[in-house]
N, C-alpha and C positions, 0 to 999 in steps of 0.2 A: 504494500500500500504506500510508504513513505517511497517507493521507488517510483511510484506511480507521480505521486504529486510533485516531488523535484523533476522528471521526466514534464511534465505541463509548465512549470513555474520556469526550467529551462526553456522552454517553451516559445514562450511568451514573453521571455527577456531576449533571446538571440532569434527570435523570429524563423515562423517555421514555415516553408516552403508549401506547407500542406493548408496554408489559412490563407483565405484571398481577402485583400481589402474589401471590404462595402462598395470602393470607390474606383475599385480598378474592374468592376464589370459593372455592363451595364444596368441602371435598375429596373424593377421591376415592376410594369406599370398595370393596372387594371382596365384596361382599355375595354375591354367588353362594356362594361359598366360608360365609358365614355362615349362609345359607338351608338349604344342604345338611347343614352341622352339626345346624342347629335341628331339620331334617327327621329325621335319624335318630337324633338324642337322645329327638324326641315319640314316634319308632316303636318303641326300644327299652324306653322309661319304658311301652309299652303303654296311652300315653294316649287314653280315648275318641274326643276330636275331637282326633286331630293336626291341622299347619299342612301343608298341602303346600307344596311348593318353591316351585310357582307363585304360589301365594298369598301365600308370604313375600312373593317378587320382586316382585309388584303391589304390597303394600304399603310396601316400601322405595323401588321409583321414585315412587309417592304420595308418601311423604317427601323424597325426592330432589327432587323440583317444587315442594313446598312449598319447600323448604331456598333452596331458587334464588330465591324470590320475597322473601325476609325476610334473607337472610344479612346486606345491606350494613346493616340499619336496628340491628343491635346491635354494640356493640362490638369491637375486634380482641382484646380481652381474653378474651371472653365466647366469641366462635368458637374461639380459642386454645385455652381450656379446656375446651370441650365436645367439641371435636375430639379432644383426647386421651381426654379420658373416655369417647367412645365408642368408641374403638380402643385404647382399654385392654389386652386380653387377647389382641391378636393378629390378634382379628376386628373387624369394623366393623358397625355397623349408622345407616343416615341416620334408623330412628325413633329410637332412642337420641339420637342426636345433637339431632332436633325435640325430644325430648323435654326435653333438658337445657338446650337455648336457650329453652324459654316456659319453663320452672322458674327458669330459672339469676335473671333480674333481683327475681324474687318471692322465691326463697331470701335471696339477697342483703338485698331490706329488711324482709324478719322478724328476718334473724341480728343487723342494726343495730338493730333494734328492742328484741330480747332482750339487747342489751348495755348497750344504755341504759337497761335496768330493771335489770340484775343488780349487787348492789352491789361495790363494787370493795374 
């Protein structure tokens, strides 16, 4: 037993290859749940071309793959904060999310950009 607990407490101090950060895969989003919303908000708004449910869901595992393939290549800051931003409200969405990750480094060197022209 005491072998057991120094085995975890080593663990945990020299970091074990076998535990993946929260933040180096991608999260976990409840999209069903946001697809259905989006579905009956289009139906209700009596929009021409609503989204079907299906179609959301295609489109989110589409980003969901994407996500998977580009997550490690930007920062833990930059996943951090798109991840909240796209679970903002409760719900989730993995395009919001792709979204926010190709915007987020581009926002970032225009907002530097406008500050170095803006007089202080």
């Amino acid at each position: 037993m005491n072998a057991a607990i120094l085995s975890i407490a080593l663990a945990s101090q020299l970091g074990n290859p076998m535990v993946v950060r929260v933040a180096d895969v991608v999260p976990v989003i409840n999209v069903e749940k946001t697809c259905k919303e989006a579905a009956a908000s289009d139906k209700a708004a009596n929009l021409a071309l609503p989204q079907s449910v299906e179609k959301c869901m295609s489109d989110e595992n589409a980003a969901r793959q994407r996500l998977a393939g580009i997550w490690l290549n930007y920062s833990a800051s930059i996943r951090d904060r798109c991840a909240q931003e796209a679970t903002l409200v409760g719900t989730g969405s993995y395009v919001e999310l792709l979204i926010c990750m190709r915007f987020e480094p581009w926002c970032a060197h225009h907002h530097i950009k406008a500050l170095a022209r803006s007089p202080v």
